[in-house]
Structures are given as structure tokens and as C-alpha cells.
TIRO-2110 file (N, C-alpha, C; in Angstrom, 1 decimal):
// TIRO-2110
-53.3, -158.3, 82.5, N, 1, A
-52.1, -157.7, 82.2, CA, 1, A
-51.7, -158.2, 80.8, C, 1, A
-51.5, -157.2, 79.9, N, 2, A
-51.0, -157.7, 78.3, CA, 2, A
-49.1, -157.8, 78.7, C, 2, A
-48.8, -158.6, 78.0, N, 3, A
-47.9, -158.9, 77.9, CA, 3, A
-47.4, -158.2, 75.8, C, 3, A
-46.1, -158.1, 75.7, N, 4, A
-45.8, -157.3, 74.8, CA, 4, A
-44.4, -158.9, 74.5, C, 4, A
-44.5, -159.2, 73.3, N, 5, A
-43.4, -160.0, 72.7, CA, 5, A
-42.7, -159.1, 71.9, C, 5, A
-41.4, -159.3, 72.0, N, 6, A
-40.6, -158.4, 71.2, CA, 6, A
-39.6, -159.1, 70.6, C, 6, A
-40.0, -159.0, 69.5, N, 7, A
-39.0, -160.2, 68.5, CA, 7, A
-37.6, -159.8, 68.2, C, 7, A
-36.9, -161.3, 68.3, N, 8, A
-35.8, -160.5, 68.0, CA, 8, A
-35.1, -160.2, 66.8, C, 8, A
-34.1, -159.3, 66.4, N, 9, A
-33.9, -158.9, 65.2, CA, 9, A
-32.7, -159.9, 64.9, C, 9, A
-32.8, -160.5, 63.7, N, 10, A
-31.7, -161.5, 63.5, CA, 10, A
-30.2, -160.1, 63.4, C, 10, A
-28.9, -160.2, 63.6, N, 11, A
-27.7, -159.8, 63.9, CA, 11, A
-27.2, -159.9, 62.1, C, 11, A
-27.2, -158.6, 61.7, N, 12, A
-26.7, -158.3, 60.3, CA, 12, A
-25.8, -157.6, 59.9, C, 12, A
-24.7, -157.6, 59.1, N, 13, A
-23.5, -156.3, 58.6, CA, 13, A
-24.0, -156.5, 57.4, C, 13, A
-24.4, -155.0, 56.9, N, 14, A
-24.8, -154.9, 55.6, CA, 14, A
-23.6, -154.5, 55.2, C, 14, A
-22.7, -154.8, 54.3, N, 15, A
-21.8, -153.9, 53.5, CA, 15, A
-22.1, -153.4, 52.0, C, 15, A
-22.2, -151.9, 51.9, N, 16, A
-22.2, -151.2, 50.9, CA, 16, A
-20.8, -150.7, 50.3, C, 16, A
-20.9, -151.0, 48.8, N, 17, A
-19.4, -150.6, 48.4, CA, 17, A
-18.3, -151.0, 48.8, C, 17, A
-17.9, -152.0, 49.4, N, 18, A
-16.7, -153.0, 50.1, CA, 18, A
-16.2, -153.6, 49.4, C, 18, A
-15.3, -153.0, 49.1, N, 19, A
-14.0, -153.7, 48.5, CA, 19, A
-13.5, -155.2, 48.8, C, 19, A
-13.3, -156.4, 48.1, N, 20, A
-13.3, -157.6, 47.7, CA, 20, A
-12.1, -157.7, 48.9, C, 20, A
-11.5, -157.5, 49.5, N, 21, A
-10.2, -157.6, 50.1, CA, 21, A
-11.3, -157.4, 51.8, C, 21, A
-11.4, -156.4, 51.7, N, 22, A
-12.3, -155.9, 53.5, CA, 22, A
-13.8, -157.5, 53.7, C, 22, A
-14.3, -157.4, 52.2, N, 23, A
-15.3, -158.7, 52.3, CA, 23, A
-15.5, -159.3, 53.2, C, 23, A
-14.3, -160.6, 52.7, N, 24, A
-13.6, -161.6, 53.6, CA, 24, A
-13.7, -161.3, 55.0, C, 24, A
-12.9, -160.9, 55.2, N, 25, A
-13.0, -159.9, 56.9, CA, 25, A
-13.6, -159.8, 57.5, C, 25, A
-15.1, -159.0, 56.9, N, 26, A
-16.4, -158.8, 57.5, CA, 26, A
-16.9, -160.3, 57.7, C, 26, A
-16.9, -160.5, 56.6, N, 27, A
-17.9, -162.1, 56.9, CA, 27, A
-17.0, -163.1, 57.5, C, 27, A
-15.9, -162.9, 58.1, N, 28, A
-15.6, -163.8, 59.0, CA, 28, A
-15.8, -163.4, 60.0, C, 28, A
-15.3, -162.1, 60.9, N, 29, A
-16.0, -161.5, 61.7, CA, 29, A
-17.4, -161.1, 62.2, C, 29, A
-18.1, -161.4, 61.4, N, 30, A
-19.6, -161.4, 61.3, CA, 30, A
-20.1, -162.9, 62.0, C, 30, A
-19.3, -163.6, 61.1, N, 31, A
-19.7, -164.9, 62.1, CA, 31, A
-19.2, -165.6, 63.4, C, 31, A
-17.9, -164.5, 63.2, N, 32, A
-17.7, -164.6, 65.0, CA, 32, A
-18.2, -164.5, 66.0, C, 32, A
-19.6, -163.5, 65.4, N, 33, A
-20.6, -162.4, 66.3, CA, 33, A
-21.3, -162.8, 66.1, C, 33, A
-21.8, -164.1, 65.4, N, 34, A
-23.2, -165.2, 65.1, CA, 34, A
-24.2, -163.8, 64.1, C, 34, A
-23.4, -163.4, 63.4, N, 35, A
-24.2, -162.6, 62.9, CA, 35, A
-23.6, -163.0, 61.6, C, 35, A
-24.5, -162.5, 59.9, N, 36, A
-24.5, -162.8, 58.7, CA, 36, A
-24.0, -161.5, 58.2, C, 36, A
-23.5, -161.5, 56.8, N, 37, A
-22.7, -160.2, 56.7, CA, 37, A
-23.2, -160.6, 54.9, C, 37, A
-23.8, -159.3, 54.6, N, 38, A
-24.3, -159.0, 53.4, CA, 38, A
-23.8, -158.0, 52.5, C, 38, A
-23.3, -157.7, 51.0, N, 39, A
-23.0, -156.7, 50.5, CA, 39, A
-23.4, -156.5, 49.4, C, 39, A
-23.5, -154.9, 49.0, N, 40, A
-24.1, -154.6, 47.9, CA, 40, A
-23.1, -153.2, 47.2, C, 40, A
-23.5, -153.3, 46.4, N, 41, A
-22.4, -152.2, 45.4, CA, 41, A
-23.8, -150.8, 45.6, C, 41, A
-23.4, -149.6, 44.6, N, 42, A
-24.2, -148.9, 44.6, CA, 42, A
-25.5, -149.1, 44.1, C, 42, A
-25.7, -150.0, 43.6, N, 43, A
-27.0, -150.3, 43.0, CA, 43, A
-28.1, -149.9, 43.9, C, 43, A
-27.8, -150.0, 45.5, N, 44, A
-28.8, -150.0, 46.4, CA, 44, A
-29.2, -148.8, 46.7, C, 44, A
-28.3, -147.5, 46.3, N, 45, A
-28.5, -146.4, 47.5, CA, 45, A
-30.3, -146.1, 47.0, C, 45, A
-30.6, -146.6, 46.6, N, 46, A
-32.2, -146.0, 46.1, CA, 46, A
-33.4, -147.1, 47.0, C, 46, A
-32.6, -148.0, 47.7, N, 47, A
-33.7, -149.1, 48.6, CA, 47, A
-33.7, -148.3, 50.0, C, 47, A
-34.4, -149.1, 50.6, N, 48, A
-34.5, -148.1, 52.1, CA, 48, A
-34.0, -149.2, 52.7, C, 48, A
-33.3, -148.5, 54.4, N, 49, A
-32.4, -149.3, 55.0, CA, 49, A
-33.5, -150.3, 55.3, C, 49, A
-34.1, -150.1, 55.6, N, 50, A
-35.6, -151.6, 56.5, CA, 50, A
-35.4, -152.6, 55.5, C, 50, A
-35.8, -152.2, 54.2, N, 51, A
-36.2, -153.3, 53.1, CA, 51, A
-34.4, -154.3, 52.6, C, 51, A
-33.0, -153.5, 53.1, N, 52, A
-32.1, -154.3, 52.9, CA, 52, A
-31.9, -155.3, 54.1, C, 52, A
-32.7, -154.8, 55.5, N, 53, A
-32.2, -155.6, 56.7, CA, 53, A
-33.4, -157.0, 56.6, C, 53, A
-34.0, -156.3, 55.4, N, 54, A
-35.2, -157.5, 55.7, CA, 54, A
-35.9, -157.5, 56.5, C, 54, A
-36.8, -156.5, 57.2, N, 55, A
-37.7, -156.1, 58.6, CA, 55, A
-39.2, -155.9, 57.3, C, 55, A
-40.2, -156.7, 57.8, N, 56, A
-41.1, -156.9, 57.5, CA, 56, A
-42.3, -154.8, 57.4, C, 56, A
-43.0, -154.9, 56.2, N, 57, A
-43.2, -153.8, 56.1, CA, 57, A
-42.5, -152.6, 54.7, C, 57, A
-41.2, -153.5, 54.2, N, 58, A
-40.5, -152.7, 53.6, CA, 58, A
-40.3, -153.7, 52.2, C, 58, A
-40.3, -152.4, 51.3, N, 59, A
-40.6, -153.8, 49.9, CA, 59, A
-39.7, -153.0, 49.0, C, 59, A
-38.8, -154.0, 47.6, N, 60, A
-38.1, -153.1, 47.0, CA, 60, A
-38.4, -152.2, 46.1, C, 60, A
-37.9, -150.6, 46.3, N, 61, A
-38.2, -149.8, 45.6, CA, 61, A
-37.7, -150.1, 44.2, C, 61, A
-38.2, -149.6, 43.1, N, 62, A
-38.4, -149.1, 41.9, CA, 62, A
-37.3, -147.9, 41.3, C, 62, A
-36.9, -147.2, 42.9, N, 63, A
-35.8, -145.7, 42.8, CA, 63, A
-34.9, -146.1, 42.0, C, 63, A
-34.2, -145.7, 41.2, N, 64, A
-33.1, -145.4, 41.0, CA, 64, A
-32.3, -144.6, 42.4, C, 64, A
-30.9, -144.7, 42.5, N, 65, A
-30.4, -144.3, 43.4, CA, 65, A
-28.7, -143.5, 43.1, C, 65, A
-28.8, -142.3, 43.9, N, 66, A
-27.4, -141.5, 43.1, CA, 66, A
-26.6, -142.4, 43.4, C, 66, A
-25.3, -142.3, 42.4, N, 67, A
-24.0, -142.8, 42.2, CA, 67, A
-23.4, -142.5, 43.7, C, 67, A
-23.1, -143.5, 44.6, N, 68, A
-22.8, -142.9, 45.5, CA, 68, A
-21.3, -144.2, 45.9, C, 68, A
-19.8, -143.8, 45.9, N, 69, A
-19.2, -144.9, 45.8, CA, 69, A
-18.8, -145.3, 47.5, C, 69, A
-18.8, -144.2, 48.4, N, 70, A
-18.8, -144.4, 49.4, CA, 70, A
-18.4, -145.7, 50.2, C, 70, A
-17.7, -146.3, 50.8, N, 71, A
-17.8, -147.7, 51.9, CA, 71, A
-18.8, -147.3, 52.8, C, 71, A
-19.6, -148.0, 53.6, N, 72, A
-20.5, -147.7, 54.5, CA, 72, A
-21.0, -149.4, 54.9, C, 72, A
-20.9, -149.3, 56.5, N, 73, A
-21.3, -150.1, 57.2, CA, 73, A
-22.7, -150.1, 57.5, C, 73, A
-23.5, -151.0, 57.6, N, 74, A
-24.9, -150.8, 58.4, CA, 74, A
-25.3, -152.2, 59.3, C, 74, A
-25.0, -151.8, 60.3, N, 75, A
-25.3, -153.2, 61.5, CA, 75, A
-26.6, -153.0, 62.3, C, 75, A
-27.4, -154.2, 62.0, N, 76, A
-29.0, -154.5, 61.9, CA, 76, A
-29.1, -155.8, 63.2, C, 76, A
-29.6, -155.5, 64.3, N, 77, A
-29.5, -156.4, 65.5, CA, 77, A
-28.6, -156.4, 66.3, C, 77, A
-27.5, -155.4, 65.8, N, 78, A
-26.5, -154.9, 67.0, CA, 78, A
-26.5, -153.9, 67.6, C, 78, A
-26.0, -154.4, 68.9, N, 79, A
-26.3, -153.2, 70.0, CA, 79, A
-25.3, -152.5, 70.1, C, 79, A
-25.3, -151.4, 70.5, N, 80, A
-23.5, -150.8, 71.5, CA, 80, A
-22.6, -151.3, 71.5, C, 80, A
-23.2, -151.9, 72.8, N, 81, A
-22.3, -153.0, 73.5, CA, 81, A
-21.3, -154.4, 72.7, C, 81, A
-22.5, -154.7, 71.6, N, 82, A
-21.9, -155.5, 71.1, CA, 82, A
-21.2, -155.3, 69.5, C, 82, A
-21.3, -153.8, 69.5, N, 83, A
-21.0, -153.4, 68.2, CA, 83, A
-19.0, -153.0, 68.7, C, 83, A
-18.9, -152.8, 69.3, N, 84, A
-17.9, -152.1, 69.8, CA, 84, A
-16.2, -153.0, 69.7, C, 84, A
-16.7, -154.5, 70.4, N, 85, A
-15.8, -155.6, 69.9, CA, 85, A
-15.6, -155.8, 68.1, C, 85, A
-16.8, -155.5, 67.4, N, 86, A
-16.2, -155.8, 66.0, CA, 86, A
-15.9, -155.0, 65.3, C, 86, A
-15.7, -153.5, 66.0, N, 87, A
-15.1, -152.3, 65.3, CA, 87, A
-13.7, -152.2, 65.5, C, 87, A
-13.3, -153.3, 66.7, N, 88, A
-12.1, -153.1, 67.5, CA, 88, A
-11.6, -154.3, 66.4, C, 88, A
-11.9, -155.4, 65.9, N, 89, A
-11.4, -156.6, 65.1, CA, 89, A
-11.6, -156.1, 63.6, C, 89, A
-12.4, -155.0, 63.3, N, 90, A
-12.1, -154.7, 61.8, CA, 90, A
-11.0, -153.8, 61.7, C, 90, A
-10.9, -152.8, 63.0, N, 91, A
-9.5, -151.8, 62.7, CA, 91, A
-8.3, -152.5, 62.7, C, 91, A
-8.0, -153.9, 63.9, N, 92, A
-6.9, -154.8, 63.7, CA, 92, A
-6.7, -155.5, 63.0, C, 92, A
-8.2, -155.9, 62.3, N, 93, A
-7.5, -156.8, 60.7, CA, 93, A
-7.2, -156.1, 59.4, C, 93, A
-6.9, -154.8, 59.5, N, 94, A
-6.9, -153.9, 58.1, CA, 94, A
-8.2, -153.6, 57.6, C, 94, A
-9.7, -154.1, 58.2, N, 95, A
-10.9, -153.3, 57.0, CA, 95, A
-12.0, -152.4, 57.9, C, 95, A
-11.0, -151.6, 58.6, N, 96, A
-12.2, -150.3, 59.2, CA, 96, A
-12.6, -150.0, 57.9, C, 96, A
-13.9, -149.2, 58.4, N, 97, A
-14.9, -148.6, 57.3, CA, 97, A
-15.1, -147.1, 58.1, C, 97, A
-15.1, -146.5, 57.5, N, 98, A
-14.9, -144.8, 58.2, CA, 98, A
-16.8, -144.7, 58.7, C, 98, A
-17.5, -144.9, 57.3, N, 99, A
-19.1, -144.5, 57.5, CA, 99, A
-19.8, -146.4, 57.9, C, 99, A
-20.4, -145.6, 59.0, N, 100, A
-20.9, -146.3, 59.7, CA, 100, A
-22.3, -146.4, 60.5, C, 100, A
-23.5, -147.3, 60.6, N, 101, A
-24.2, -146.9, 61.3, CA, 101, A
-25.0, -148.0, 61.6, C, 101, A
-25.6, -148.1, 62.7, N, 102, A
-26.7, -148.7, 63.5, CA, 102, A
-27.9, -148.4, 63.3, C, 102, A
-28.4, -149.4, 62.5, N, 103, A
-30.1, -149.6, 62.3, CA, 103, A
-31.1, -148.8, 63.4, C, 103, A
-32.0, -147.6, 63.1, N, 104, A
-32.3, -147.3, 64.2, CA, 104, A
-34.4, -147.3, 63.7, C, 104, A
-35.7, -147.4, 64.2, N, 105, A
-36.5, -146.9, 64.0, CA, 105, A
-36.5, -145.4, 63.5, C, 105, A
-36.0, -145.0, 63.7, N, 106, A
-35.5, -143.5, 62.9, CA, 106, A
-35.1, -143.4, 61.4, C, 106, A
-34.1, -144.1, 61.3, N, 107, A
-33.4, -144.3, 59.6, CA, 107, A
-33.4, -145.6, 59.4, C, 107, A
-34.3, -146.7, 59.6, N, 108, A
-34.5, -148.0, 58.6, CA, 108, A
-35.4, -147.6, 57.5, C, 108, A
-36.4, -145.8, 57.5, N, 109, A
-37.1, -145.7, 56.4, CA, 109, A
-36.7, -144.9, 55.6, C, 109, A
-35.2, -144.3, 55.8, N, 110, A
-34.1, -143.9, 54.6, CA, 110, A
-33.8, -144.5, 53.7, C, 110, A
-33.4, -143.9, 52.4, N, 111, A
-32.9, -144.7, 51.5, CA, 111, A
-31.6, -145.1, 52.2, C, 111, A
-31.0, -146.0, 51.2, N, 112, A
-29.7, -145.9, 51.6, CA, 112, A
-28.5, -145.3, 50.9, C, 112, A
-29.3, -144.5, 50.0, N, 113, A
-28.3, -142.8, 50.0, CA, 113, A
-27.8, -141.8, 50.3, C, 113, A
-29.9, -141.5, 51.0, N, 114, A
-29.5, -140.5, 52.0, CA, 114, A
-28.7, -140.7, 53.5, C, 114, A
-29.0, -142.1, 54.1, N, 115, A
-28.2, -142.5, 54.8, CA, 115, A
-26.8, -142.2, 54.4, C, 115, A
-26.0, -142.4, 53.8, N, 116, A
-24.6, -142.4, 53.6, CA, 116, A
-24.5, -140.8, 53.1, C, 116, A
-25.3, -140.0, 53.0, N, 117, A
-25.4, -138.8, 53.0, CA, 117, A
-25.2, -138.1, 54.1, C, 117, A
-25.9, -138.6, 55.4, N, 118, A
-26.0, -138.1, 56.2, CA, 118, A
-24.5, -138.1, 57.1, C, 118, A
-24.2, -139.6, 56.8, N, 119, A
-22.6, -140.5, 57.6, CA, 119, A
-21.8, -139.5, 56.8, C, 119, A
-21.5, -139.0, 55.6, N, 120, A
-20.7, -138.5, 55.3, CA, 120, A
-20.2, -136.8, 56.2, C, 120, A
-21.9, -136.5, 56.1, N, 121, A
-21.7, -135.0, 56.4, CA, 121, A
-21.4, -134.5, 58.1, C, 121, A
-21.8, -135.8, 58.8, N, 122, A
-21.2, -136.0, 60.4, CA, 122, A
-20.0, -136.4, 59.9, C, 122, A
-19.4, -137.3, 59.4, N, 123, A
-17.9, -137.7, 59.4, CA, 123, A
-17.0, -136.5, 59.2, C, 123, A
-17.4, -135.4, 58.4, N, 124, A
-16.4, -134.0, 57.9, CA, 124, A
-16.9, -133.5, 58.9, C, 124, A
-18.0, -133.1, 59.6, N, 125, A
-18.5, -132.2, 60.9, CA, 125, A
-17.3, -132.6, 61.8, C, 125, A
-17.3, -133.9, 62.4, N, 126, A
-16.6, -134.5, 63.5, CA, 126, A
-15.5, -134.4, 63.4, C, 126, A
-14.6, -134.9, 61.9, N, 127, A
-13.2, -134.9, 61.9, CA, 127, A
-12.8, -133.5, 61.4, C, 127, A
-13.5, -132.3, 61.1, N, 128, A
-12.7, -131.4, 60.3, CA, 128, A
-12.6, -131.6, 58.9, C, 128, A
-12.6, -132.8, 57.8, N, 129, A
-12.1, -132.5, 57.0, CA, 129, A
-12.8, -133.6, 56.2, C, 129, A
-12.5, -133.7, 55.1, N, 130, A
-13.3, -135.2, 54.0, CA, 130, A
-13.3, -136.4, 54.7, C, 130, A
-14.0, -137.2, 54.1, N, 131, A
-14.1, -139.0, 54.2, CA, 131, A
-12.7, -139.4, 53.7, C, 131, A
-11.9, -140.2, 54.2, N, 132, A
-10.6, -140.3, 54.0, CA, 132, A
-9.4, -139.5, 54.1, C, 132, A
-9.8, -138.4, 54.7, N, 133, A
-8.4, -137.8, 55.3, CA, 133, A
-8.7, -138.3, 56.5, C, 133, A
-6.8, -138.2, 57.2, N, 134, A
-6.7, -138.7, 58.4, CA, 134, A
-6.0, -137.5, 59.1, C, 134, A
END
């Protein structure tokens, strides 16, 4: 009988575009959750999500990436279950992030443009209306 090891993924909040004020927040929060909390400005939207979480296989592109100024979350080793407590401690400390998303085998081989492309165009599907209307 083979047996199958399945490594685990270290627990990550990537923040894209985060405002110096929400920062703080995350990465204290982050380490509430024994998890590390990383940010990057737009420079990145042209990397792919694998190669920001650090998952072996993914290496830095060369892209240039559109101007994209968007806030956007990306949590790398979080589950549901355990994503759900630190959406509830960023809405109570003042730094919800509207675009949001969970590292999946599906989109760790997205840039992280089209990603925040994609969060945008479900965020106005879902709410009716732009990123930042309430």
C-alpha cells in the first residue's frame, strides 16, 4: 500500500495594495492565526499567485503587469473554516478588504491581475454595483 504525504502549506495573507493603516491590522491578525502576512503594491499584478505564496514550481516572471490599484486579499494555507474568524476580526478592527480570495490549484497559476480581475467582476455581479459602493 503507497502511502501519499501531503505537505503542509505554511498559513499566508498576501496583501496587495494595502494601505499603511489596514497593514498593521493584518499582520497582527495574521499572527494571531500563526500565520505571516506579506504585502505588495501593484508592482506584482504581472507574478502569478503560486510564485507570491512561495509554492515550489513557480518562478518570478519578467511581465510587466496592468496598473491595477485595487486592495485585494489572498490567503495561502487557509481553510474556510479558519478563514472565516479573521474576516470577522478585520471587519471589527476597521480593515475589511472587499476583494478577496483563497489560494486554490485552479488560480495559484494566475497572474495576480487577472486574479483581481476576476474578484472585481464577481464583486459588481454579486453586489449590483462597483468595488466600493455600499
Amino acid at each position: 500500500m503507497r502511502s501519499r504525504i501531503r505537505r503542509v502549506i505554511p498559513k499566508k495573507i498576501i496583501g496587495i495594495n494595502i494601505s499603511e493603516q489596514k497593514r498593521g491590522i493584518i499582520a497582527d491578525i495574521a499572527k494571531s492565526e500563526n500565520a505571516e502576512a506579506f504585502f505588495f503594491g501593484g508592482e506584482v499584478t504581472g507574478q502569478q499567485v503560486g510564485y507570491l505564496c512561495g509554492f515550489k514550481g513557480f518562478e518570478k516572471s519578467e511581465k510587466e503587469g496592468e496598473n491595477i490599484t485595487d486592495e485585494c486579499l489572498i490567503f495561502s494555507g487557509i481553510d474556510g473554516r479558519s478563514l472565516d474568524p479573521i474576516l470577522k476580526k478585520l471587519r471589527e478592527k476597521g480593515a475589511a478588504v472587499e476583494l478577496k480570495a483563497i489560494v486554490t490549484a485552479h488560480n495559484q497559476s494566475w497572474n495576480v491581475g487577472e486574479l483581481i480581475k476576476e474578484l472585481r467582476r464577481e464583486h459588481i455581479h454579486m453586489n449590483g454595483g462597483d468595488v466600493g459602493e455600499k
